[in-house]
PyMOL Python script that loads the backbone (N, CA, C, O; Angstrom):
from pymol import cmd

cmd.read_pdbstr("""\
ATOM      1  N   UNK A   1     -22.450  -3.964   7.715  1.00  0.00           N
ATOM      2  CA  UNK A   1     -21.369  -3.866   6.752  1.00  0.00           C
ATOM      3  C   UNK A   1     -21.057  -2.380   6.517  1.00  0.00           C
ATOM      4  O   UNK A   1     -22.038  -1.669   6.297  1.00  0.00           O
ATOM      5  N   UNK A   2     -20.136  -1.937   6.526  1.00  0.00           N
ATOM      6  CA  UNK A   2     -19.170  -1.062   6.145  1.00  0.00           C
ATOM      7  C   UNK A   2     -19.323  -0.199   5.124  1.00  0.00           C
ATOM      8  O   UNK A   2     -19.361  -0.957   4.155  1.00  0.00           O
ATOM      9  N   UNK A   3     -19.445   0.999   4.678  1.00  0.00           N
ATOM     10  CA  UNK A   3     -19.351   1.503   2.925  1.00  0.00           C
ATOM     11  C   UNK A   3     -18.303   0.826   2.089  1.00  0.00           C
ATOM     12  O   UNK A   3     -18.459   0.455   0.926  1.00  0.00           O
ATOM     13  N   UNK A   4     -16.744   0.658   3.133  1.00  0.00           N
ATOM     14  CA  UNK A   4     -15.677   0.302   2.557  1.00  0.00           C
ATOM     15  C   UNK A   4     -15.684  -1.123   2.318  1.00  0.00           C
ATOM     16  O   UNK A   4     -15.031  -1.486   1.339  1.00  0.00           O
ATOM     17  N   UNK A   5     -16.451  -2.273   3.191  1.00  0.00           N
ATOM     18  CA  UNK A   5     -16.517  -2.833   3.198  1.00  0.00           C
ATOM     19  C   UNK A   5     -17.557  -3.256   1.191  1.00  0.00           C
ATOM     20  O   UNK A   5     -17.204  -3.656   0.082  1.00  0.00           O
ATOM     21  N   UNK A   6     -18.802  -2.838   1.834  1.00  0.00           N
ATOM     22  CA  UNK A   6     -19.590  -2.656   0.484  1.00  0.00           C
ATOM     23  C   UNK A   6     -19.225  -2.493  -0.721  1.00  0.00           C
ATOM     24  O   UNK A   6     -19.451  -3.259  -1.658  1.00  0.00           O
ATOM     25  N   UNK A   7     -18.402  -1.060  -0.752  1.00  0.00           N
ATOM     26  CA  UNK A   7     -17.336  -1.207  -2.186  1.00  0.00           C
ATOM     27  C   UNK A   7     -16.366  -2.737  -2.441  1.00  0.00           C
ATOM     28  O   UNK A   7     -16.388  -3.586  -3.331  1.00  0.00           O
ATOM     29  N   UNK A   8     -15.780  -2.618  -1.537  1.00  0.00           N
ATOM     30  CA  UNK A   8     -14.750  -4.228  -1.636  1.00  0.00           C
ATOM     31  C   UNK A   8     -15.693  -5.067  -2.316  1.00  0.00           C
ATOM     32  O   UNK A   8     -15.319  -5.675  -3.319  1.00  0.00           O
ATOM     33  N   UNK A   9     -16.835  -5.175  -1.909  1.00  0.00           N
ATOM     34  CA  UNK A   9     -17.218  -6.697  -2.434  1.00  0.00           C
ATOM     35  C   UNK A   9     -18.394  -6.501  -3.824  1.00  0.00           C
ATOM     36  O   UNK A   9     -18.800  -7.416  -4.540  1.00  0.00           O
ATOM     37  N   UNK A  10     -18.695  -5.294  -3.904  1.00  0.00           N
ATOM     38  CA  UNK A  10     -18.907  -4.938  -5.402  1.00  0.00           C
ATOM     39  C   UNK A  10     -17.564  -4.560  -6.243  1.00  0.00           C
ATOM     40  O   UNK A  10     -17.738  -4.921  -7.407  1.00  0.00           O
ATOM     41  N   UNK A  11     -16.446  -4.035  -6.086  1.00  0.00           N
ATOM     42  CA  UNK A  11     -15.837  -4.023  -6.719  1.00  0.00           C
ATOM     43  C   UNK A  11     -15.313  -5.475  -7.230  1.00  0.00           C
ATOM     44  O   UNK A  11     -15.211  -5.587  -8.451  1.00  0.00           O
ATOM     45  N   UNK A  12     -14.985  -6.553  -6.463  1.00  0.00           N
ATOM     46  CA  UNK A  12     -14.171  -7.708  -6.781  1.00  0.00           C
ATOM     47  C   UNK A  12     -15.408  -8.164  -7.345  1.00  0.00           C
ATOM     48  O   UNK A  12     -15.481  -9.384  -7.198  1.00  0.00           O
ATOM     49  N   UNK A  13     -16.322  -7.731  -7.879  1.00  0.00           N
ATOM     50  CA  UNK A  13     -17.279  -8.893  -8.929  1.00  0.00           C
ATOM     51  C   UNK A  13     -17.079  -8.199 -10.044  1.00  0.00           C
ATOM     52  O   UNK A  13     -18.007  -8.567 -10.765  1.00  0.00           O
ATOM     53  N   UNK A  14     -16.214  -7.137 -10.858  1.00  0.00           N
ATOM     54  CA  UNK A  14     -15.668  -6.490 -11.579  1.00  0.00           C
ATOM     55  C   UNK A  14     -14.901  -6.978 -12.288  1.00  0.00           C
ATOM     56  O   UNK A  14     -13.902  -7.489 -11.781  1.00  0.00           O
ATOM     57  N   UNK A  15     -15.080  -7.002 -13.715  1.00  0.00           N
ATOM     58  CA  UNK A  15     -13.835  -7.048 -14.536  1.00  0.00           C
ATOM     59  C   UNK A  15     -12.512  -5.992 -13.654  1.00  0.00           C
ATOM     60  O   UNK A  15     -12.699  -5.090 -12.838  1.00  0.00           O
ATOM     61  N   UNK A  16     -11.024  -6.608 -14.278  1.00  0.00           N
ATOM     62  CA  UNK A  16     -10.230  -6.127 -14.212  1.00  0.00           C
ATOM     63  C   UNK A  16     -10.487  -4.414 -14.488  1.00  0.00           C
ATOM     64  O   UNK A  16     -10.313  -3.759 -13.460  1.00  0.00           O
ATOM     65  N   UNK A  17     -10.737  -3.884 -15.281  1.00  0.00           N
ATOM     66  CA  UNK A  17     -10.475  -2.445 -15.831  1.00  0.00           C
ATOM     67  C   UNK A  17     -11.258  -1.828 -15.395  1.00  0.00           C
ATOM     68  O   UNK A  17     -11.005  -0.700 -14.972  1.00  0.00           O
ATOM     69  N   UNK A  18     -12.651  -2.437 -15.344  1.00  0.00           N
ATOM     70  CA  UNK A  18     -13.513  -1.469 -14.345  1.00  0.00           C
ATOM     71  C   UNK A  18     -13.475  -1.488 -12.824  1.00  0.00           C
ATOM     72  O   UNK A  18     -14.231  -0.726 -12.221  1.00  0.00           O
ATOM     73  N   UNK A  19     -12.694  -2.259 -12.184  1.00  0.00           N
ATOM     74  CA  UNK A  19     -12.204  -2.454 -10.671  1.00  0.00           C
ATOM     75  C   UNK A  19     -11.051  -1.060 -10.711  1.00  0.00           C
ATOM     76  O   UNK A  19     -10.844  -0.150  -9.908  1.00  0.00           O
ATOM     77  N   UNK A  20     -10.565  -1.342 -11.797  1.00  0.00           N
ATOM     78  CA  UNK A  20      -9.040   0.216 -12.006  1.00  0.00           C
ATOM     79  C   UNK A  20      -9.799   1.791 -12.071  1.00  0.00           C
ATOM     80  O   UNK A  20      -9.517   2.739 -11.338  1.00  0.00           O
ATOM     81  N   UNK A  21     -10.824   1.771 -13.152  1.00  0.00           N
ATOM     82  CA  UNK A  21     -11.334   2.906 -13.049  1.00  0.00           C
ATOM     83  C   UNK A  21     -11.906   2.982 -11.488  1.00  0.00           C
ATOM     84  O   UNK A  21     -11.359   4.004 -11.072  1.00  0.00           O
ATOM     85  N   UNK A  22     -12.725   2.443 -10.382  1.00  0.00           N
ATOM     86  CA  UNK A  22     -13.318   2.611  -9.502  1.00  0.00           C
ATOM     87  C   UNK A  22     -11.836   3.130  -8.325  1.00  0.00           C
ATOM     88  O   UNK A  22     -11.993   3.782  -7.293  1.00  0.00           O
ATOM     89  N   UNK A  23     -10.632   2.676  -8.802  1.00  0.00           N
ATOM     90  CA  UNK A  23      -9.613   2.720  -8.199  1.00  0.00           C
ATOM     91  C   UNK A  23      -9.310   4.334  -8.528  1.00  0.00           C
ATOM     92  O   UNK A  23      -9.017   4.999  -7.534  1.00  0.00           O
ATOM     93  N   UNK A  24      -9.338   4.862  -9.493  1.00  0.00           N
ATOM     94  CA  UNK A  24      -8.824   5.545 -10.163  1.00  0.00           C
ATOM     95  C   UNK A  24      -9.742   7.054  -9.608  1.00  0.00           C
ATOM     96  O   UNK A  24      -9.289   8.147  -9.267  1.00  0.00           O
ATOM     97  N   UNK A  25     -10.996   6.630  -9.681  1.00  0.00           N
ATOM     98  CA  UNK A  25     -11.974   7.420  -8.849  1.00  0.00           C
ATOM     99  C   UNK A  25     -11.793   7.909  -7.968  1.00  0.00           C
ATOM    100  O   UNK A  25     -11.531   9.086  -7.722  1.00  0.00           O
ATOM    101  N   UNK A  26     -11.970   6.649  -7.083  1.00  0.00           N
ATOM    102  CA  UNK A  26     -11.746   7.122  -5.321  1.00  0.00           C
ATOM    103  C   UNK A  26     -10.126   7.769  -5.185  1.00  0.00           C
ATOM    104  O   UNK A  26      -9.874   8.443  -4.186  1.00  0.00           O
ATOM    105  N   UNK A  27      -9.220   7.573  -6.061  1.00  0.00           N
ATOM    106  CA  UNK A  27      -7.539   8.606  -5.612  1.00  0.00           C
ATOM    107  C   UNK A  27      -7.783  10.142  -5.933  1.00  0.00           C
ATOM    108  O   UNK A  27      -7.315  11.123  -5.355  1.00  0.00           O
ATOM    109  N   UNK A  28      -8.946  10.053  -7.394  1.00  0.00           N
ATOM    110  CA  UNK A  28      -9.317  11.480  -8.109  1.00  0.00           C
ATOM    111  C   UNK A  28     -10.112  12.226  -6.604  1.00  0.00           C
ATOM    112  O   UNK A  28      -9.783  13.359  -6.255  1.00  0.00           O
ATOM    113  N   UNK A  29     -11.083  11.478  -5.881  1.00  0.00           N
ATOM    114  CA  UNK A  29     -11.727  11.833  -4.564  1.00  0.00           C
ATOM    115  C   UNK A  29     -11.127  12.350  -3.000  1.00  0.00           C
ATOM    116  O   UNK A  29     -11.572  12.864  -1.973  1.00  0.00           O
ATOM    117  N   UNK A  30      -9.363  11.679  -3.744  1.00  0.00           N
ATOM    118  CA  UNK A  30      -9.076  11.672  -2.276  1.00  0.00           C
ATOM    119  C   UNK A  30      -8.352  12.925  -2.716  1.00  0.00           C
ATOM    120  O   UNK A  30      -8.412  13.760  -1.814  1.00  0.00           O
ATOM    121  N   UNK A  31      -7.723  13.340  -3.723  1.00  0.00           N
ATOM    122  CA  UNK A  31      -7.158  13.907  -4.530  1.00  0.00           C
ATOM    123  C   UNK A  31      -7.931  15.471  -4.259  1.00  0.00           C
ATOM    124  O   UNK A  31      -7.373  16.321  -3.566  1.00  0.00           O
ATOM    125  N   UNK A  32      -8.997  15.658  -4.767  1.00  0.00           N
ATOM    126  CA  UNK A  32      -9.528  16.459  -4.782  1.00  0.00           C
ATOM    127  C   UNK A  32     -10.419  17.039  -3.295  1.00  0.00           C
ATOM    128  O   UNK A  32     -11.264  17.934  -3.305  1.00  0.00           O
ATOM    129  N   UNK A  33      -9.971  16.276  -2.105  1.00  0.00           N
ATOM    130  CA  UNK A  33     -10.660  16.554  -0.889  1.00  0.00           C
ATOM    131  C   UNK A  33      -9.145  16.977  -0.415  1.00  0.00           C
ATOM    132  O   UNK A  33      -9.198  17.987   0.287  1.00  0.00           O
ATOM    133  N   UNK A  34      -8.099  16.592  -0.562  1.00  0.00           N
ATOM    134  CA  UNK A  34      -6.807  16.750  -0.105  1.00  0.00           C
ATOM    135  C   UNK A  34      -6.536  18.622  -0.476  1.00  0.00           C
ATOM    136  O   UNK A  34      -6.044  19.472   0.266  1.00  0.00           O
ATOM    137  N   UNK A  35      -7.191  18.799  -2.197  1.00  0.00           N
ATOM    138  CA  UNK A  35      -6.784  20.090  -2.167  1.00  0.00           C
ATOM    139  C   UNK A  35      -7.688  21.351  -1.678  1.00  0.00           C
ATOM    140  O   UNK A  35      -7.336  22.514  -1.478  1.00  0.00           O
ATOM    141  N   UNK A  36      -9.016  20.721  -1.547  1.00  0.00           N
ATOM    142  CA  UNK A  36     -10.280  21.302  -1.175  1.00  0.00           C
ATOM    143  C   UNK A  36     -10.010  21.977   0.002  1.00  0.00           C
ATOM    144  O   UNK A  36     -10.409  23.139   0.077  1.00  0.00           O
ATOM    145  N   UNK A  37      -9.271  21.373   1.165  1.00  0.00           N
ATOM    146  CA  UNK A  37      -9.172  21.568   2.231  1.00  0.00           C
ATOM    147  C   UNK A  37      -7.723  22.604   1.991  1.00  0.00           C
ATOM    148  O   UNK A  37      -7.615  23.488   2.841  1.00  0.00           O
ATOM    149  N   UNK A  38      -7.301  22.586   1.577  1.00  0.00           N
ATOM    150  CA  UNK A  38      -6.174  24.021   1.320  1.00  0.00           C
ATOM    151  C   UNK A  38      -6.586  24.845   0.906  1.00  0.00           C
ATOM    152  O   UNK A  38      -7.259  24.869  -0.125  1.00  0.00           O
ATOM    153  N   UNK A  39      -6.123  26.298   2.010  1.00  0.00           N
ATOM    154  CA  UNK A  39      -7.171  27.706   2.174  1.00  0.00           C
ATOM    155  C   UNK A  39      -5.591  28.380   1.049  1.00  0.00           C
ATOM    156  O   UNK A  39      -4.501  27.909   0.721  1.00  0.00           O
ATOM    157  N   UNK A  40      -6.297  29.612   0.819  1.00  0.00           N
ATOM    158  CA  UNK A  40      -5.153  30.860   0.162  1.00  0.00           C
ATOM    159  C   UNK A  40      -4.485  31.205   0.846  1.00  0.00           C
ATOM    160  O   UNK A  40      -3.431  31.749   0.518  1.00  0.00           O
ATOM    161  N   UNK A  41      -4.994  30.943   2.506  1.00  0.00           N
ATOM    162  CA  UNK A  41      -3.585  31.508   3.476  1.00  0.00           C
ATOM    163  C   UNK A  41      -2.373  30.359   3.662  1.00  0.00           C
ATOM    164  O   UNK A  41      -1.306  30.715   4.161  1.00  0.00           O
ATOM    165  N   UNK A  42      -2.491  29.561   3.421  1.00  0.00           N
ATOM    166  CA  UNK A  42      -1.164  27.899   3.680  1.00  0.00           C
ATOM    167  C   UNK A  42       0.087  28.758   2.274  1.00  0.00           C
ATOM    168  O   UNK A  42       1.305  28.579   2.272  1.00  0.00           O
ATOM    169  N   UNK A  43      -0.560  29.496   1.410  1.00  0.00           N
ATOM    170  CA  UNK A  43       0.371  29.720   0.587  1.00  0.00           C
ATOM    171  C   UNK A  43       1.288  31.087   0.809  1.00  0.00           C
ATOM    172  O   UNK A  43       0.773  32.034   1.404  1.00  0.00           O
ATOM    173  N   UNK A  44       2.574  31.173   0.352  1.00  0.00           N
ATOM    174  CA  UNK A  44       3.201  32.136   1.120  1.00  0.00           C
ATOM    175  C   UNK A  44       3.183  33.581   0.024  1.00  0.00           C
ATOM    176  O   UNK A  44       2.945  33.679  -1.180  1.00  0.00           O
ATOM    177  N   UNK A  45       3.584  34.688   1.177  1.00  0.00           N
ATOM    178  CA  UNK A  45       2.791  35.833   0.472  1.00  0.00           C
ATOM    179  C   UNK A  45       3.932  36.089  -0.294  1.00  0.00           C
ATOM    180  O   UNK A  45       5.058  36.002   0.196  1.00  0.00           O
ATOM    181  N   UNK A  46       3.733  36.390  -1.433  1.00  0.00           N
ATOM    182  CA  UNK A  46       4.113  36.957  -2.728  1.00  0.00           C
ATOM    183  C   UNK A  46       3.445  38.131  -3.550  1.00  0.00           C
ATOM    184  O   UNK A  46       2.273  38.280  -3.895  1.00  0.00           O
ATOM    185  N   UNK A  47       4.874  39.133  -3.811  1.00  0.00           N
ATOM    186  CA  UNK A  47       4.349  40.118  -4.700  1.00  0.00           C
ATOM    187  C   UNK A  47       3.951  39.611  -5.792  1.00  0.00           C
ATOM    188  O   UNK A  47       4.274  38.464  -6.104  1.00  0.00           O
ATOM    189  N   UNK A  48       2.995  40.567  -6.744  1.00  0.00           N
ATOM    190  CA  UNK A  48       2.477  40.201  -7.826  1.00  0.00           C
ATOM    191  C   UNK A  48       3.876  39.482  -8.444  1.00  0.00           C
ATOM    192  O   UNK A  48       4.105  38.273  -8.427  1.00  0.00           O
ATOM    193  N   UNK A  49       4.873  40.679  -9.068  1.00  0.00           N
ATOM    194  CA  UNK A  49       6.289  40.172  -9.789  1.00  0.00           C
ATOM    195  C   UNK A  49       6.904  39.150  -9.245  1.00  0.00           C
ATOM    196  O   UNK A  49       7.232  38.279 -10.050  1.00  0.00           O
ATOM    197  N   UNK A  50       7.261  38.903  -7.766  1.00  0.00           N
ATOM    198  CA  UNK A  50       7.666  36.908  -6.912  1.00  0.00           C
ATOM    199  C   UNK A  50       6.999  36.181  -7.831  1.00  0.00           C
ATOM    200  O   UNK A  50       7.583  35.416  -8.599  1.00  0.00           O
ATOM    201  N   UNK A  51       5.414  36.408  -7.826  1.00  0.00           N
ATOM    202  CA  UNK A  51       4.580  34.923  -8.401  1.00  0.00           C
ATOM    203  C   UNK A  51       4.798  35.143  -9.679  1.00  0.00           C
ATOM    204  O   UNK A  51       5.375  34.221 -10.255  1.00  0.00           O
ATOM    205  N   UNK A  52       4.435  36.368 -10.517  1.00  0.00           N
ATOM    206  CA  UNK A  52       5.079  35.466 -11.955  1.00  0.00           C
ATOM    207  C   UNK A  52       6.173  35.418 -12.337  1.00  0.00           C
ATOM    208  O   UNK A  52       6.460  35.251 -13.523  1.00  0.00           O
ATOM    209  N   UNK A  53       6.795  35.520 -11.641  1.00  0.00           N
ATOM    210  CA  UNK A  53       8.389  34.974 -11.644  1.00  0.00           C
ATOM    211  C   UNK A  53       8.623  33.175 -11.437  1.00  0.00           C
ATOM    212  O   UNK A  53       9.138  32.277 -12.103  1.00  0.00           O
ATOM    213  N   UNK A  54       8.073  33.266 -10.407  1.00  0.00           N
ATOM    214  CA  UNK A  54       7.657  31.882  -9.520  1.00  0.00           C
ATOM    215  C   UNK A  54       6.816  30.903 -10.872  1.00  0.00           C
ATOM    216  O   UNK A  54       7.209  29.738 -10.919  1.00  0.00           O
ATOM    217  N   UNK A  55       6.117  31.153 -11.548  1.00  0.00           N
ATOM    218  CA  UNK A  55       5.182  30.878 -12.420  1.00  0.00           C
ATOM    219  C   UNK A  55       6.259  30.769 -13.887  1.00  0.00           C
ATOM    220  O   UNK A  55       6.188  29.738 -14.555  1.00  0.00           O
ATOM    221  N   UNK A  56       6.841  31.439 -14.142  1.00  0.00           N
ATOM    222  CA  UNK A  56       7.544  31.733 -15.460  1.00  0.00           C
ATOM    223  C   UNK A  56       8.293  30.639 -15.583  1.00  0.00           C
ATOM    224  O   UNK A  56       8.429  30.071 -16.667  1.00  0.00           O
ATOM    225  N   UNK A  57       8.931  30.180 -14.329  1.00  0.00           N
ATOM    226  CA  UNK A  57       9.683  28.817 -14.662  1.00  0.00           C
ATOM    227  C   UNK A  57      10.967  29.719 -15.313  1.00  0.00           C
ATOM    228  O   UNK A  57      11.246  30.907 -15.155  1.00  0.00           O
ATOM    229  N   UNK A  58      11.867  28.279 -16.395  1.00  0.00           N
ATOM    230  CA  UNK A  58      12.823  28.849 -17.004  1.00  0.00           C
ATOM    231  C   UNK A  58      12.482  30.382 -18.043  1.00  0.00           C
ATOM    232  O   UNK A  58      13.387  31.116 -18.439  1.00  0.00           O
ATOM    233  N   UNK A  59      11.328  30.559 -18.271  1.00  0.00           N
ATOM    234  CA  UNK A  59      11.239  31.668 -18.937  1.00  0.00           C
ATOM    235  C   UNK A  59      11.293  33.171 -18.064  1.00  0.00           C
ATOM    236  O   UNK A  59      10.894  34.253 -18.496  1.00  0.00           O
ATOM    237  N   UNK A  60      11.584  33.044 -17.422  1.00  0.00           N
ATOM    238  CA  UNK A  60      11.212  34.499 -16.380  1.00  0.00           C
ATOM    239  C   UNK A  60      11.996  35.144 -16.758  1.00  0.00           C
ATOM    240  O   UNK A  60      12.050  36.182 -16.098  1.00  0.00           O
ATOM    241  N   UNK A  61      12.974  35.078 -17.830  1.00  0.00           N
ATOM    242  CA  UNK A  61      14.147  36.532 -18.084  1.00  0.00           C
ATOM    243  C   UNK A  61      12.977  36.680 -18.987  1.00  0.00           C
ATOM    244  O   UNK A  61      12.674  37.857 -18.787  1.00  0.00           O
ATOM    245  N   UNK A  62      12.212  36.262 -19.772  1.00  0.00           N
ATOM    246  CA  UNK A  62      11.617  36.766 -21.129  1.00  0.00           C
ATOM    247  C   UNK A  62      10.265  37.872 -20.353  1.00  0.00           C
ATOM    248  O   UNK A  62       9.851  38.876 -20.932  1.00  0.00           O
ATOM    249  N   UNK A  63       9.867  37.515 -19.291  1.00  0.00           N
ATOM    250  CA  UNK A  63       9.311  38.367 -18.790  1.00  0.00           C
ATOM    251  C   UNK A  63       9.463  39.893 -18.697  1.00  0.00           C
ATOM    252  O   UNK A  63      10.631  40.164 -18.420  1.00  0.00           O
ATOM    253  N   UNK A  64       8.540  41.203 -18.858  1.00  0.00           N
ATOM    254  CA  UNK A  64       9.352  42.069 -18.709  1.00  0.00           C
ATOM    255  C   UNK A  64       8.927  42.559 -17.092  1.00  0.00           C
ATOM    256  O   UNK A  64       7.804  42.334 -16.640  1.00  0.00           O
ATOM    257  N   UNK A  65       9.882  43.182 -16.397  1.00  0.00           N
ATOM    258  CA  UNK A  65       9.813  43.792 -14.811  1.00  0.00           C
ATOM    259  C   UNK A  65       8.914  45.071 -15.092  1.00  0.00           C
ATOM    260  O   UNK A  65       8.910  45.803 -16.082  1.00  0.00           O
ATOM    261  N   UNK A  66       7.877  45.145 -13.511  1.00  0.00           N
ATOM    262  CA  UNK A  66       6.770  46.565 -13.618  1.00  0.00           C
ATOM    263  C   UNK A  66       7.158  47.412 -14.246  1.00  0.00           C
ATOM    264  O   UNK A  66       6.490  47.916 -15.148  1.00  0.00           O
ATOM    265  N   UNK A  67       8.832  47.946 -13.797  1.00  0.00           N
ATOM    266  CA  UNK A  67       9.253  48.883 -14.745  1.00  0.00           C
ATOM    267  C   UNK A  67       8.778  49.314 -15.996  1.00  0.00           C
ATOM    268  O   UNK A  67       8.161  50.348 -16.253  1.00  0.00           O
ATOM    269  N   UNK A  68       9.240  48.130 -16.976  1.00  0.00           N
ATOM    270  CA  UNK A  68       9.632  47.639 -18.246  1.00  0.00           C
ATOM    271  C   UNK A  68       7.909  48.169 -18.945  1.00  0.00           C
ATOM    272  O   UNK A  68       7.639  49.031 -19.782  1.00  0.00           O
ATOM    273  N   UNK A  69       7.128  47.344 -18.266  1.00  0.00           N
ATOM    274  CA  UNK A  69       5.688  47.453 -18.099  1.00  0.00           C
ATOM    275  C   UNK A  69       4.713  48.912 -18.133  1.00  0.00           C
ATOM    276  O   UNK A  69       3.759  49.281 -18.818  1.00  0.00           O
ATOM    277  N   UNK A  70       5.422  49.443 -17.131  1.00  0.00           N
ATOM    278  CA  UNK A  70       4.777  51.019 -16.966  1.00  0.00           C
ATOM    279  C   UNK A  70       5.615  51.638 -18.062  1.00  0.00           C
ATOM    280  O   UNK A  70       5.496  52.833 -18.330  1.00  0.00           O
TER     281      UNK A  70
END
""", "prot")
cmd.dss("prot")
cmd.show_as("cartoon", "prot")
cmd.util.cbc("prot")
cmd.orient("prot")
């Protein structure tokens, strides 16, 4: 038998809600192996001021520029 298999047939002897949390788990697992595996280089290069610009969202006029800063 299978791991996947194994889960299947302990899970279906589960109440409803605790079959959801076990559901809920394994997406948080797949979830978190999906981002694990993304390095700092997949992301594109940005000056410091791009990213918090990029980051600021609708607020980025309230931001002040290096200028403004120095």
């Amino acid at each position: 038998m299978t791991i996947a298999e194994k889960i299947y047939e302990l899970v279906k002897t589960l109440p409803q809600d605790k079959a959801e949390e076990i559901l809920n788990f394994a997406e948080f697992i797949c979830s978190k192996n999906l981002h694990s595996n993304q390095t700092i280089n997949d992301s594109p290069n940005l000056s410091w001021e791009e990213l918090v610009y990029s980051l600021a969202g609708s607020w980025k006029d309230d931001f002040p520029s290096l200028e403004k800063i120095r």
